[in-house]
C-alpha positions in Angstrom: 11.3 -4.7 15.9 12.7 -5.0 12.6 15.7 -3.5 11.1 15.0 -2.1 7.3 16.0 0.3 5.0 18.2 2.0 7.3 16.3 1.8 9.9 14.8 0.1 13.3 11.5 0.0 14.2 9.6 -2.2 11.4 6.6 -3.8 12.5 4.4 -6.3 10.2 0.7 -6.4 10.9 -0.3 -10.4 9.0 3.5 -10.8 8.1 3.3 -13.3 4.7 4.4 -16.8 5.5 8.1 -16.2 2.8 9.5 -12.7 3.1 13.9 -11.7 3.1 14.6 -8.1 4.5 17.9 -7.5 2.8 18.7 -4.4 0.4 14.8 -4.2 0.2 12.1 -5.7 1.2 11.2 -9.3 -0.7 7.4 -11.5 0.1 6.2 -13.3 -1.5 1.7 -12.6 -0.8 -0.4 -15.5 0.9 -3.1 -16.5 -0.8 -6.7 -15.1 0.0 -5.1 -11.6 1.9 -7.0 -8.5 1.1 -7.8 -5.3 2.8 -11.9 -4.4 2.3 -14.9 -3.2 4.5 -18.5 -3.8 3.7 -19.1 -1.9 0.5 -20.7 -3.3 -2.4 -19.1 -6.4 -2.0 -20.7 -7.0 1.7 -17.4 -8.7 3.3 -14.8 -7.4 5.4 -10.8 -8.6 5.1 -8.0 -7.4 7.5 -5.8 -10.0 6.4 -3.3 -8.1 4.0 0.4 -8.4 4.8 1.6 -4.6 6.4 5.2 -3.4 6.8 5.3 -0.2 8.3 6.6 2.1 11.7 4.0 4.0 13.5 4.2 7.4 13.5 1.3 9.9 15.1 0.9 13.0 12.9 2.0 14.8 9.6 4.0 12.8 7.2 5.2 12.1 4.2 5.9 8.7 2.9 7.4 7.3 -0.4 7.2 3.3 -1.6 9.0 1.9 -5.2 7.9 -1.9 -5.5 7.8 -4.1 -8.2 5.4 -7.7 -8.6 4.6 -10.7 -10.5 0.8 -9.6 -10.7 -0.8 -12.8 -12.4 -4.7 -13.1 -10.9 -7.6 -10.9 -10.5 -7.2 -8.4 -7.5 -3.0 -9.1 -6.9 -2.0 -5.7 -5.2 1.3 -3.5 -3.7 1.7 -0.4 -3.5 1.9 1.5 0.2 -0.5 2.4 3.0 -1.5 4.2 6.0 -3.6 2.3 9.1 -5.2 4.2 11.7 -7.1 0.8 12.4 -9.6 -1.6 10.7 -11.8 1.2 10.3 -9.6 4.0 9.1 -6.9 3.6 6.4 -6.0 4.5 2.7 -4.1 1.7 0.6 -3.3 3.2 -3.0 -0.6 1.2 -5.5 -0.8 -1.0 -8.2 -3.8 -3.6 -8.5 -4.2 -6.2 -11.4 -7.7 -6.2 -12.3 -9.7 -7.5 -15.2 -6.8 -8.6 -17.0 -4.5 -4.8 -16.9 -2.7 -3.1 -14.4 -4.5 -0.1 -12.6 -3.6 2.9 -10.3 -5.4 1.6 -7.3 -6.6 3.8 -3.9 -9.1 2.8 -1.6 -10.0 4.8 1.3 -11.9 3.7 4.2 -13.6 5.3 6.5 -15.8 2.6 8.2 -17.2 1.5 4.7 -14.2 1.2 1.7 -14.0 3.3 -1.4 -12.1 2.3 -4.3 -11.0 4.6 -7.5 -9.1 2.9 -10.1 -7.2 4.2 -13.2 -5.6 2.1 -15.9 -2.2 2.9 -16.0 -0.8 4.6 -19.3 1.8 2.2 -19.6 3.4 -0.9 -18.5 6.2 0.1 -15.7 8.6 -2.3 -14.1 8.6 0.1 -11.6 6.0 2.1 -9.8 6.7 4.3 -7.3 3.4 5.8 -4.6 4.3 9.0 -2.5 1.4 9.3 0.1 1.6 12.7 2.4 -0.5 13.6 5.3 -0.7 17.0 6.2 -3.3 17.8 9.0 -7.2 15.9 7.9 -5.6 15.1 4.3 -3.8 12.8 2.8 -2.7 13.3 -1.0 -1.7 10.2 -3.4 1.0 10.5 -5.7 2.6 8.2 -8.0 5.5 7.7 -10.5 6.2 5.2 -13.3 9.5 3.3 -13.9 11.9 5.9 -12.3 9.9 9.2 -12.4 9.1 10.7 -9.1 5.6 10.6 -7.5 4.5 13.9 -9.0 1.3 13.0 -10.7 -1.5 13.2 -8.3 -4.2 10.4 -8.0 -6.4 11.4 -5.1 -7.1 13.8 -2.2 -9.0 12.2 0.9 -9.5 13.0 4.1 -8.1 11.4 7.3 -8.7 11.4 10.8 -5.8 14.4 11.7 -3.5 13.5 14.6 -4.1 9.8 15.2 -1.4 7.5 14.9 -0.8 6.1 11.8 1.4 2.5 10.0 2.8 3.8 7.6 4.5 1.8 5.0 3.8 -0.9 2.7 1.0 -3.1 1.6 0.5 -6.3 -0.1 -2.6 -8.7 -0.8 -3.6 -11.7 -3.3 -7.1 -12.1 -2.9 -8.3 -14.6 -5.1 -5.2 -16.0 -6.9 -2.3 -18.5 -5.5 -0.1 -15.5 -4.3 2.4 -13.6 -5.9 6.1 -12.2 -5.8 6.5 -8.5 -4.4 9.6 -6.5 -4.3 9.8 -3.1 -2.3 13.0 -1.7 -3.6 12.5 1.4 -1.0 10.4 3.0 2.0 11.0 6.1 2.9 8.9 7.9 5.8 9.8 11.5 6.8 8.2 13.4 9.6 6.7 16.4 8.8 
């Protein structure tokens, strides 16, 4: 087990190759990592790089990263992992040339909703919290707190859960990610 922010009981699930856990955590994404099942695109990937702690019910959790987002599809931001067949990813995801509020939820088959942010941040910060068969997806730019709400979905109540954060380059060389903080908290 890994000791982080504070913490012991870190886990990685497909750790990167090049990753520091210091006053944060630092990676820097393999290439050709992505989480995605079956939908529309007809492939399924279980390869992104996962930093979390297990934890089996209500919870809240909180994740502030930063990246070098350069090629289609580079992502960060946090998620929760039942397994490869139940989990909700939701962060920042470089796509078609912008930067856009990014949640997929899968439930056997993946569902993606995407936003263009607002505004450039150096910052973003995801709050995800799981209360019961719902998990509601938060976010905050630059140093505003995750108050703005991005999506309600459900999610299989009571099952244990990673929770943490997420990080994939799909199509591009790889990229720099910086978690500046993970916070879980039991509900």
């Amino acid at each position: 087990m890994i000791m982080a922010f504070g913490e012991t009981g870190w886990q990685w699930l497909n750790a990167p190759r090049e990753w520091t856990a210091d006053d944060g955590l630092s990676l820097f994404c393999d290439p050709g990592t992505d989480m995605w099942r079956k939908t529309h695109y007809g492939y399924t990937y279980d390869t992104a790089h996962l930093f979390g702690r297990t934890l089996p019910g209500d919870l809240r959790l909180t994740v502030t990263f930063s990246g070098d987002y350069a090629e289609q599809y580079d992502q960060a931001g946090a998620v929760l992992r039942i397994d490869e067949d139940n989990w909700i990813k939701a962060g920042v995801e470089y796509v078609d040339g912008g930067f856009h509020l990014s949640t997929v939820v899968t439930r056997h088959v993946s569902d993606w909703s995407v936003l263009p942010s607002a505004r450039p941040a150096r910052r973003v910060t995801f709050g995800l919290e799981r209360v019961g068969d719902a998990v509601t997806v938060r976010y905050g730019l630059d140093d505003d707190p995750p108050e703005t709400m991005l999506r309600l979905a459900y999610f299989p109540p009571g099952a244990p859960a990673l929770a943490g954060a997420m990080a994939a380059a799909p199509v591009g060389k790889g990229f720099a990610v910086r978690f500046d903080d993970i916070q879980i908290t039991e509900a």
